[in-house]
C-alpha positions as CSV (number, residue, x, y, z in Angstrom):
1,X,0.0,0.0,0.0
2,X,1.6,3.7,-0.7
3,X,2.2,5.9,2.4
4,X,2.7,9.2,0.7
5,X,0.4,11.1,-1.3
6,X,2.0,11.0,-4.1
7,X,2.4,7.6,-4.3
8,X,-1.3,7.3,-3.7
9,X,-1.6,9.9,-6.8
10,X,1.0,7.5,-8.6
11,X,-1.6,4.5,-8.0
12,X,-4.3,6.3,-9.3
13,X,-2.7,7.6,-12.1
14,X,-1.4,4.3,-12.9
15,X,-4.3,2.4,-12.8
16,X,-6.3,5.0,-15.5
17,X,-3.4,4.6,-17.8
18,X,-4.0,0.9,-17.5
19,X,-7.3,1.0,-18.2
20,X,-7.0,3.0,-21.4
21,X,-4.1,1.0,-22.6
22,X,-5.9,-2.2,-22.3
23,X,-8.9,-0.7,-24.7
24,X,-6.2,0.6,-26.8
25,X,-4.7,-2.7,-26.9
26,X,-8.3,-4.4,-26.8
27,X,-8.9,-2.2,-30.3
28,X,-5.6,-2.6,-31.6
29,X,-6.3,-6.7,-31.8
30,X,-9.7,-6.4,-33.0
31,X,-8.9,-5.0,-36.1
32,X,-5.7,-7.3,-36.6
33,X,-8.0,-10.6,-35.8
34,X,-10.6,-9.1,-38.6
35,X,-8.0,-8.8,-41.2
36,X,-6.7,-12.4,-40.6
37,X,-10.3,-13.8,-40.6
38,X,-10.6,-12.2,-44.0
39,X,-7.1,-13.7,-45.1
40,X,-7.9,-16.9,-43.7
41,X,-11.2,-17.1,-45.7
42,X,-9.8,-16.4,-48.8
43,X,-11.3,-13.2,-49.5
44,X,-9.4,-10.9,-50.6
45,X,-11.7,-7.7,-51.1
46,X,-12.8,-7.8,-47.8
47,X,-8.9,-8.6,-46.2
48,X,-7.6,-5.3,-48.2
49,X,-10.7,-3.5,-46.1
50,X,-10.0,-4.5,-42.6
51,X,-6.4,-3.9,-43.7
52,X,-7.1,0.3,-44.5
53,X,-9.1,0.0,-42.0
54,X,-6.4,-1.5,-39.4
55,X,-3.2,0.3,-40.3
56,X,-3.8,3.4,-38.6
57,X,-5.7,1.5,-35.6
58,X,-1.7,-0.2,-35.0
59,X,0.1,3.2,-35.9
60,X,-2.0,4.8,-33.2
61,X,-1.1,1.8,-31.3
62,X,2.7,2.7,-31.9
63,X,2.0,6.7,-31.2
64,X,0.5,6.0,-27.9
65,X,2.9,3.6,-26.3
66,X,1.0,0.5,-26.4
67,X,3.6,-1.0,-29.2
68,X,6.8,-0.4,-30.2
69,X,7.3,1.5,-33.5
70,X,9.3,-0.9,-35.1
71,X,7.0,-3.6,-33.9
72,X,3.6,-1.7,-35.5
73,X,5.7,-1.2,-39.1
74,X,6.5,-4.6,-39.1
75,X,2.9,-6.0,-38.2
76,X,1.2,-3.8,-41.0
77,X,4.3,-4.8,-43.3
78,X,3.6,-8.5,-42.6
79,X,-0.2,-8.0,-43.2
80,X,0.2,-6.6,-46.4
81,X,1.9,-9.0,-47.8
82,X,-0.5,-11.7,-46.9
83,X,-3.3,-9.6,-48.3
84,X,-1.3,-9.3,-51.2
85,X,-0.2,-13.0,-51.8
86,X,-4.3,-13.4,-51.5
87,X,-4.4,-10.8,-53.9
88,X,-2.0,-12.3,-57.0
């Protein structure tokens, strides 16, 4: 338990950013598992949708703190491809 106001401010504080980075992170997944449903279906309209849709769901991701930079590039840069394999 904190002894110090501030580290009772510090608790608080800590568990709202929590909360909003596990919707964040919540959203962030959502719109990755709906592009690999498409991808895994076969369609490949519908995958290039969720995909516009996603990428700046995971760059937000990145801009916020939830994931790495690197790690958001290299999850849209991943998708594409697939969708694009589906694609050709």
């Amino acid at each position: 338990m904190p002894n110090t106001t501030s580290a009772k401010k510090a608790t608080r504080k800590i568990a709202r950013r929590t909360a909003i980075n596990k919707q964040r992170r919540s959203r962030y997944t959502t719109y990755i598992r709906a592009v690999e449903d498409a991808i895994s279906a076969g369609d490949g309209k519908k995958a290039r949708e969720a995909l516009s849709k996603a990428e700046p769901v995971i760059m937000r991701a990145a801009q916020t703190g939830v994931l790495h930079r690197n790690t958001a590039a290299r999850k849209v840069s991943r998708l594409n491809s697939r969708v694009r394999k589906l694609e050709a």
